[in-house]
Biotite code that builds the C-alpha atoms (Angstrom):
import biotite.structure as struc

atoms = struc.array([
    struc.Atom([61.953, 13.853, -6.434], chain_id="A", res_id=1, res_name="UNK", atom_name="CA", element="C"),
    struc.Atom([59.282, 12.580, -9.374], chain_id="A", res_id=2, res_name="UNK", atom_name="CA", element="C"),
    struc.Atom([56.823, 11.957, -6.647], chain_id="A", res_id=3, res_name="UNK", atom_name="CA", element="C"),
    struc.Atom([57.203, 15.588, -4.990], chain_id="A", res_id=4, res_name="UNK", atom_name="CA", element="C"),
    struc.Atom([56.880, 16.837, -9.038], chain_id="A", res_id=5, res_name="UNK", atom_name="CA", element="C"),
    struc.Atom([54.106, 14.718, -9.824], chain_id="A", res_id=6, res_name="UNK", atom_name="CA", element="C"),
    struc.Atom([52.578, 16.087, -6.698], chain_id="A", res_id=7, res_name="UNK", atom_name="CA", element="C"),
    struc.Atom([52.865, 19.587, -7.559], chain_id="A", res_id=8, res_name="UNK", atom_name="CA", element="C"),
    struc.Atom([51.860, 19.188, -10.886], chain_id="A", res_id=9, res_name="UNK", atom_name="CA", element="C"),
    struc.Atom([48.497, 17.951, -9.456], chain_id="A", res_id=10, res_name="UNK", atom_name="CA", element="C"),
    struc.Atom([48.226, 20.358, -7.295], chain_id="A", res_id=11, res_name="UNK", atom_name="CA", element="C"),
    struc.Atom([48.953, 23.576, -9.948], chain_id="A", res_id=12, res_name="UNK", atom_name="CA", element="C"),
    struc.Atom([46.763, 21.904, -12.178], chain_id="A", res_id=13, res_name="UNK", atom_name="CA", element="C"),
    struc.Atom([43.511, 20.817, -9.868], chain_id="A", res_id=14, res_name="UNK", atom_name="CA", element="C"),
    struc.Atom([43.914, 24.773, -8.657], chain_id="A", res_id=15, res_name="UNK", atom_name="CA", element="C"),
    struc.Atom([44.250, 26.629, -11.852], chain_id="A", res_id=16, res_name="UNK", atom_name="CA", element="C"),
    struc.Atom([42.126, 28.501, -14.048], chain_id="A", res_id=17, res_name="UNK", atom_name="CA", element="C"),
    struc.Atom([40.965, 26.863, -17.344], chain_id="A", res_id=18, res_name="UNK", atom_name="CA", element="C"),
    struc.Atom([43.124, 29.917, -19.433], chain_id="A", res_id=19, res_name="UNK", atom_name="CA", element="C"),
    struc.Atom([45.868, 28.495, -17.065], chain_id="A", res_id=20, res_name="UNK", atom_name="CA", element="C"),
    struc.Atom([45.115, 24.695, -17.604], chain_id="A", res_id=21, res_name="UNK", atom_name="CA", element="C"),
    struc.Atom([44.946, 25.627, -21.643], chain_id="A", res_id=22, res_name="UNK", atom_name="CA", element="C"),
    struc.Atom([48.536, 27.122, -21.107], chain_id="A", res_id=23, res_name="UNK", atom_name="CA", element="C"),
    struc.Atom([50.032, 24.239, -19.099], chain_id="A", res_id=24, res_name="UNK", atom_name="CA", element="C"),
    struc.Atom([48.766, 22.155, -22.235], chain_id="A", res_id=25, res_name="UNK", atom_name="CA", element="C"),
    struc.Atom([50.820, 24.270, -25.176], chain_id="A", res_id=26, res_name="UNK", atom_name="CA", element="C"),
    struc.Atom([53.956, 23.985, -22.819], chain_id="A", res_id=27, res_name="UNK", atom_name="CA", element="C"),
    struc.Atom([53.018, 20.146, -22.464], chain_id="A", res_id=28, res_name="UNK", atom_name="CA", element="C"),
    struc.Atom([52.858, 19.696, -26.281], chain_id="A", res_id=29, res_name="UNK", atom_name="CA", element="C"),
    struc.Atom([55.657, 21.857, -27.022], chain_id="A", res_id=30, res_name="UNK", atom_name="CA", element="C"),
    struc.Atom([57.995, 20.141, -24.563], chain_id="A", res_id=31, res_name="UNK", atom_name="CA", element="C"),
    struc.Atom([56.321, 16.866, -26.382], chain_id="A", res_id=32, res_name="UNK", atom_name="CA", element="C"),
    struc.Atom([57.640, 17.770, -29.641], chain_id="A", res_id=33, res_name="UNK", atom_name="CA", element="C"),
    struc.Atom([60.952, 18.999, -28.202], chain_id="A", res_id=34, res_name="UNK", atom_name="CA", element="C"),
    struc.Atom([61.435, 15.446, -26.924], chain_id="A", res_id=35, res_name="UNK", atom_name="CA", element="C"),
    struc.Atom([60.860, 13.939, -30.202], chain_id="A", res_id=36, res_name="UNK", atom_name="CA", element="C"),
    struc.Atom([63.421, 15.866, -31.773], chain_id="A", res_id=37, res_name="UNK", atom_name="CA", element="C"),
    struc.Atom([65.826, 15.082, -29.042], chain_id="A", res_id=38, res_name="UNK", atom_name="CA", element="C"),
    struc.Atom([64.613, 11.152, -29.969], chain_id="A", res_id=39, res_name="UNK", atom_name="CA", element="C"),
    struc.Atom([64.896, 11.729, -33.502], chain_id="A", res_id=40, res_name="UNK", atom_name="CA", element="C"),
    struc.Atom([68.437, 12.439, -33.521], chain_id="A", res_id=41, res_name="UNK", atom_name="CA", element="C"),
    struc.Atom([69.433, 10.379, -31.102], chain_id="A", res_id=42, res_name="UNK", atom_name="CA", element="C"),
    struc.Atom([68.121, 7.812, -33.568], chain_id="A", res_id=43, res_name="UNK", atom_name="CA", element="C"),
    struc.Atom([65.362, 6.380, -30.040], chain_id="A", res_id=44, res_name="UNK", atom_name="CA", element="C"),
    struc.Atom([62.365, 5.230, -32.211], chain_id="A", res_id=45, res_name="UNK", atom_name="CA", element="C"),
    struc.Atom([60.715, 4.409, -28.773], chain_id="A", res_id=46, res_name="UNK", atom_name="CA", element="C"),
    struc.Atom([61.014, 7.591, -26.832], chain_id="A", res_id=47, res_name="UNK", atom_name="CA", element="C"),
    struc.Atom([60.362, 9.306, -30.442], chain_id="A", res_id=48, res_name="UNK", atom_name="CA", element="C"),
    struc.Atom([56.920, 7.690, -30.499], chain_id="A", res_id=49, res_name="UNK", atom_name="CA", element="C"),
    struc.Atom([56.209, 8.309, -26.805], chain_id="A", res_id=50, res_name="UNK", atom_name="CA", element="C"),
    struc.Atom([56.671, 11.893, -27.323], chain_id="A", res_id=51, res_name="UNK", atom_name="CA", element="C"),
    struc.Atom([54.735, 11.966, -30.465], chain_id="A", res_id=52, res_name="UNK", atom_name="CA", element="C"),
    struc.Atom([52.141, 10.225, -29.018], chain_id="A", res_id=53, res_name="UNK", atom_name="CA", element="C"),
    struc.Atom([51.872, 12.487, -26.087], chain_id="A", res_id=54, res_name="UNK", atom_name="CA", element="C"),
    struc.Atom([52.236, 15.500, -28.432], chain_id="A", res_id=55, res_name="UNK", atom_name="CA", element="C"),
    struc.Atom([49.311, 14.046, -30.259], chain_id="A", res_id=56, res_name="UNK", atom_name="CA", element="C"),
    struc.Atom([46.889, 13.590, -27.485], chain_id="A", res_id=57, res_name="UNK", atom_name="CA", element="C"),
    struc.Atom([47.000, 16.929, -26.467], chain_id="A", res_id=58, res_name="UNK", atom_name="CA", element="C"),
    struc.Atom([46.351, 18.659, -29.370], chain_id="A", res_id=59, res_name="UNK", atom_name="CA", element="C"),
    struc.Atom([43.600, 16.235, -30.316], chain_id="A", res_id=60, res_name="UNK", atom_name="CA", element="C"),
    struc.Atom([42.069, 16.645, -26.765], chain_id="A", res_id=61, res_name="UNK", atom_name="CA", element="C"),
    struc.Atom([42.850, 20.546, -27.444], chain_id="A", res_id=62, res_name="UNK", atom_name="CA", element="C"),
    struc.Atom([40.586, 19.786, -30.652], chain_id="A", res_id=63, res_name="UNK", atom_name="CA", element="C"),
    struc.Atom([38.004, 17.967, -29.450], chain_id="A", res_id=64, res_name="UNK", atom_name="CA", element="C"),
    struc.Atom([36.945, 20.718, -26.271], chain_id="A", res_id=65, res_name="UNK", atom_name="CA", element="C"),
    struc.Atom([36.703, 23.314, -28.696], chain_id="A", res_id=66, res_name="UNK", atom_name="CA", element="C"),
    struc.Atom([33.580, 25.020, -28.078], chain_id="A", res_id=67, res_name="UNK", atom_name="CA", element="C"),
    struc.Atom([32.341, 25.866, -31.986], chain_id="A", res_id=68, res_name="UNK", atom_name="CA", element="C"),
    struc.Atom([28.892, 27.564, -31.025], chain_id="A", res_id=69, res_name="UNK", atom_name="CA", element="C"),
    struc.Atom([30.463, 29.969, -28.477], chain_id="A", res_id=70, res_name="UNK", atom_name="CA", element="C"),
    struc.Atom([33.888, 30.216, -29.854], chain_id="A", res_id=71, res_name="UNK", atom_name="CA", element="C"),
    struc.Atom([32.422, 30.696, -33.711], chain_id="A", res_id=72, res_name="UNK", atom_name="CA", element="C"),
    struc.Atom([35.401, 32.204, -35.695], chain_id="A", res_id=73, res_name="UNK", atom_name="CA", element="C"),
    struc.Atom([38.231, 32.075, -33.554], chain_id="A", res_id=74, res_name="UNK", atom_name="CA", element="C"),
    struc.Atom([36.945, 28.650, -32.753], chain_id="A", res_id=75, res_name="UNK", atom_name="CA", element="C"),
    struc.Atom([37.037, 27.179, -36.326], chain_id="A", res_id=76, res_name="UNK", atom_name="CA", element="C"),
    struc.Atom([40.259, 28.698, -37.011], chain_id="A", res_id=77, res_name="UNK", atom_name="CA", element="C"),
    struc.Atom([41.841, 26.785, -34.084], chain_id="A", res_id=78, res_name="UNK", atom_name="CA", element="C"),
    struc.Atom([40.376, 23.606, -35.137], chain_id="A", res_id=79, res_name="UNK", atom_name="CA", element="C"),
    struc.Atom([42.011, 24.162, -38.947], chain_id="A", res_id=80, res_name="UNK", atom_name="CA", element="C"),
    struc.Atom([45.039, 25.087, -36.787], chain_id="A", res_id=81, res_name="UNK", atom_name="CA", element="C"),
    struc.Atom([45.266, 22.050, -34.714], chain_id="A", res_id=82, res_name="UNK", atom_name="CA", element="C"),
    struc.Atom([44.627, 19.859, -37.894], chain_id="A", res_id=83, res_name="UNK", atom_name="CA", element="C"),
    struc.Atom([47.639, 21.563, -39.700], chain_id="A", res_id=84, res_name="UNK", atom_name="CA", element="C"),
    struc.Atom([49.743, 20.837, -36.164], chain_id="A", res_id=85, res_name="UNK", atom_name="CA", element="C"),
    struc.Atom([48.492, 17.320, -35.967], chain_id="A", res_id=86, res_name="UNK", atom_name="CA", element="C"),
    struc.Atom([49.158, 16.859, -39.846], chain_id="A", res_id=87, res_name="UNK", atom_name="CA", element="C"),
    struc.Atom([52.947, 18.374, -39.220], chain_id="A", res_id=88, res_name="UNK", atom_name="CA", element="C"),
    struc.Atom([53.287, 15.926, -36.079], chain_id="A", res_id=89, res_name="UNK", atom_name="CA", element="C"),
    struc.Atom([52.245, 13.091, -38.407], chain_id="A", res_id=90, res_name="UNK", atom_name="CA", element="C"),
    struc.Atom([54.416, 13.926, -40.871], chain_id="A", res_id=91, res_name="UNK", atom_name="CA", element="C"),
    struc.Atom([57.611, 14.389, -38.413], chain_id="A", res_id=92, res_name="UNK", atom_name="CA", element="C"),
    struc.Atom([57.006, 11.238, -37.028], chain_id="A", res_id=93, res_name="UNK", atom_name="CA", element="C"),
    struc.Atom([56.608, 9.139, -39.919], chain_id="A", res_id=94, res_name="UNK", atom_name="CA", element="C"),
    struc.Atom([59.366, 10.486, -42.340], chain_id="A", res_id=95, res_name="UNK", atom_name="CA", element="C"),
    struc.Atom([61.746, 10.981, -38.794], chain_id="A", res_id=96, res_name="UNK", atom_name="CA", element="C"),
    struc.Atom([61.904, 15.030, -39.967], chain_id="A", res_id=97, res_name="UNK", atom_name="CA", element="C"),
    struc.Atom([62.852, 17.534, -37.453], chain_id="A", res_id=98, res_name="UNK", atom_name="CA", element="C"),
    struc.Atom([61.071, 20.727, -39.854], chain_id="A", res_id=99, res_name="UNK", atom_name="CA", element="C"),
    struc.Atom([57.830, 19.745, -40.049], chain_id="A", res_id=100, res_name="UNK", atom_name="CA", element="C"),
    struc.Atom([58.090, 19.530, -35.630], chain_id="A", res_id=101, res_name="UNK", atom_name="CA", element="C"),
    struc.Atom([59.935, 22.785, -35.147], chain_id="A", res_id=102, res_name="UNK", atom_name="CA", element="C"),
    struc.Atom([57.110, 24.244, -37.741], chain_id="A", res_id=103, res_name="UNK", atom_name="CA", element="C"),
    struc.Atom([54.455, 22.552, -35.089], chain_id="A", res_id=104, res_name="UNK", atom_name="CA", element="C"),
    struc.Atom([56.475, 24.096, -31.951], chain_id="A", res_id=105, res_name="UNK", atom_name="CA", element="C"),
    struc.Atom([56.705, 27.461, -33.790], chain_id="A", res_id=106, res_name="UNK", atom_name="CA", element="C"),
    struc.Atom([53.051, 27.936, -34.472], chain_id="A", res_id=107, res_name="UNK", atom_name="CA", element="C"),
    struc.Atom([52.102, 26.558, -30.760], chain_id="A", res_id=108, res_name="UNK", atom_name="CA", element="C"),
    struc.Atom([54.720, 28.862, -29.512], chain_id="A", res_id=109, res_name="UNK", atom_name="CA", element="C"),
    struc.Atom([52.667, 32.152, -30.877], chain_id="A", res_id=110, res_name="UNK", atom_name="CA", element="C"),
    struc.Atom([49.548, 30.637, -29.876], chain_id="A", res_id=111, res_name="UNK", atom_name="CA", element="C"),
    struc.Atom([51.248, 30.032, -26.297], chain_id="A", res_id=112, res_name="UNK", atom_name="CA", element="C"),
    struc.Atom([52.051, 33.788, -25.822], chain_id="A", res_id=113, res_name="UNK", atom_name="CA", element="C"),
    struc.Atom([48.229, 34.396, -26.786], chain_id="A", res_id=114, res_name="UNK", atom_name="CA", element="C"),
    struc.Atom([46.778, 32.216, -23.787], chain_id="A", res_id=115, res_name="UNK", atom_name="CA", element="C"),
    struc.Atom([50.071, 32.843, -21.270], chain_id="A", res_id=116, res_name="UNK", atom_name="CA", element="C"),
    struc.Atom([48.382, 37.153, -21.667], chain_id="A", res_id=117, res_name="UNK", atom_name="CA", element="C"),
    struc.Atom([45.015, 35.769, -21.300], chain_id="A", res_id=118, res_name="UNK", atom_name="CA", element="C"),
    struc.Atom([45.807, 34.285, -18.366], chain_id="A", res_id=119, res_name="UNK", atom_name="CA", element="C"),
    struc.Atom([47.937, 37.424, -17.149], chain_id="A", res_id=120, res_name="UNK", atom_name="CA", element="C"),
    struc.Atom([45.064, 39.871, -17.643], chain_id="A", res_id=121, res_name="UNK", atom_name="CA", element="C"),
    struc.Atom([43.066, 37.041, -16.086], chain_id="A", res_id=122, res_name="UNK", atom_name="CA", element="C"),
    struc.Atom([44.882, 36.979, -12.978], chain_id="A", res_id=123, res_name="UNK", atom_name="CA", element="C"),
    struc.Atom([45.105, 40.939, -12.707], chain_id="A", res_id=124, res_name="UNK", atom_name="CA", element="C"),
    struc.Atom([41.124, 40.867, -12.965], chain_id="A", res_id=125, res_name="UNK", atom_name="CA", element="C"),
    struc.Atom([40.953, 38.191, -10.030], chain_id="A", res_id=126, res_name="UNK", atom_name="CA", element="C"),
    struc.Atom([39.770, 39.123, -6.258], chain_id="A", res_id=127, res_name="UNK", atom_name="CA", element="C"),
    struc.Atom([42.421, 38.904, -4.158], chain_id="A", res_id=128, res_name="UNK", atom_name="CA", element="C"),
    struc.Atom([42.381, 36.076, -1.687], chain_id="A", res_id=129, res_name="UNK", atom_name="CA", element="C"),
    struc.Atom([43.340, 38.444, 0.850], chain_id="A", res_id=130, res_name="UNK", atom_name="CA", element="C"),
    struc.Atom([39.735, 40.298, 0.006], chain_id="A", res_id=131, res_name="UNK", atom_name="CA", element="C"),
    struc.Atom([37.988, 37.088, -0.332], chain_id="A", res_id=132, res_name="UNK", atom_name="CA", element="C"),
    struc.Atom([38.875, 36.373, 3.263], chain_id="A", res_id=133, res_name="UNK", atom_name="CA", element="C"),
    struc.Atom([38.540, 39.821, 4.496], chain_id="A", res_id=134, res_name="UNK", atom_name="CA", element="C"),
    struc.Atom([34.883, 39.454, 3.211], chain_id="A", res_id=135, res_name="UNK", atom_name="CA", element="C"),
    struc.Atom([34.429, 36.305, 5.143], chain_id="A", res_id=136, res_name="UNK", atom_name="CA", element="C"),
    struc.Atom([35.880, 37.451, 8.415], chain_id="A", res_id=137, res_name="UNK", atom_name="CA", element="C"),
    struc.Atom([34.037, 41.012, 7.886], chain_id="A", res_id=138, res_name="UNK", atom_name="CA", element="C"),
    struc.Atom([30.588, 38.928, 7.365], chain_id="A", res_id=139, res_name="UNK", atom_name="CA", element="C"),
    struc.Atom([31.528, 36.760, 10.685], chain_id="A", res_id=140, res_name="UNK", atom_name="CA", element="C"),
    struc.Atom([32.745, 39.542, 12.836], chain_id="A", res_id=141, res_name="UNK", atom_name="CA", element="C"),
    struc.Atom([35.995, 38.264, 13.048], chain_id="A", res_id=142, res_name="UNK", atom_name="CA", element="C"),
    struc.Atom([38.916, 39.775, 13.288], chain_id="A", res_id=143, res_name="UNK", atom_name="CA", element="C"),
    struc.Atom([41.176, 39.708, 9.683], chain_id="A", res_id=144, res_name="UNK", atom_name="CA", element="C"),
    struc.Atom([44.320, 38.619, 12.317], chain_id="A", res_id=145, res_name="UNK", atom_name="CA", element="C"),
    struc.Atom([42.893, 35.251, 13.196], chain_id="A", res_id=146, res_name="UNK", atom_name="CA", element="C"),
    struc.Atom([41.639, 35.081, 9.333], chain_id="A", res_id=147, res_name="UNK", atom_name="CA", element="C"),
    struc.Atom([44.755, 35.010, 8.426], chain_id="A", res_id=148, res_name="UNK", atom_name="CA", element="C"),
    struc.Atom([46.915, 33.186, 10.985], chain_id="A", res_id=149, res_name="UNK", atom_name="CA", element="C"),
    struc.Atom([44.654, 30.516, 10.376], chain_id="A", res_id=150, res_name="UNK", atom_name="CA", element="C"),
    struc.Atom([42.463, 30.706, 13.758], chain_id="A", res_id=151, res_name="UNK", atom_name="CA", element="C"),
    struc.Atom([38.909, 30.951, 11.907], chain_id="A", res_id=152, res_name="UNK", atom_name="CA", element="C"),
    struc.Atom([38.051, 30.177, 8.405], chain_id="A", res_id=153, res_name="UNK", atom_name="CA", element="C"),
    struc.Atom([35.492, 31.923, 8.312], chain_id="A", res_id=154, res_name="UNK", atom_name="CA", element="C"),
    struc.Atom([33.502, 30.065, 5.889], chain_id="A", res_id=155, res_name="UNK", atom_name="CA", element="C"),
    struc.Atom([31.357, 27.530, 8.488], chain_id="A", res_id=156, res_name="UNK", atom_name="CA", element="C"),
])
């Protein structure tokens, strides 16, 4: 069952958009942080600091691909964000505090809901695959039938 997961996971991820992929990594942290809660009170120091760790790496990697020339405002406001989020983490972890985490998942909760309707209105602005190979089997004189039973690819 993990392998079928794992496999899934690689394939959502290698066939998402990057609004999507930002998304998958808010529910990542936030599950994270859930986990270290869970650890915290079950008194598991070593699953505490897996889950922190985890947590951690995300929202530095979230950090460190922020795009501060094109993103300008909105874009120094997340990094002072994720600073605050990795400062809360920190301070969860260290003094084994469940507030300062919940604060964490609270603010990455709201800024979840932003990126889960950016990638909403993203989706509703795509093409349609079924245009994209209606296109393809217009452009090759072939029938949209075959395109889509799988007979032609129409992309040769």
């Amino acid at each position: 069952m993990y392998k079928r997961s794992n496999t899934y996971q690689e394939i959502a991820v290698q066939t998402s958009s990057p609004t999507k992929l930002v998304v998958m990594l808010y529910e990542g942290t936030i599950l994270f942080l859930q986990q270290s809660i869970s650890a915290i009170e079950s008194n598991d120091l070593d699953r505490k600091r897996q889950a922190v760790d985890r947590a951690v790496a995300v929202i530095q990697h979230l950090q460190s691909t922020l795009d501060m020339n094109r993103g300008g405002e909105v874009a120094a406001e997340l990094d002072k964000l994720y600073s605050y989020i990795h400062s809360k983490i920190l301070e969860g972890s260290t003094q084994l505090q469940i507030a300062p985490l919940e604060e964490a998942i609270k603010l990455l909760t709201v800024l979840l809901s932003g990126w889960e309707e950016a990638a909403r209105r993203e989706e509703q602005h795509a093409v349609p695959t079924t245009l994209l190979a209606g296109q393809a089997a217009k452009h090759r004189a072939i029938p949209i039938a075959r395109v889509a039973a799988g007979e032609e690819h129409g992309f040769e």
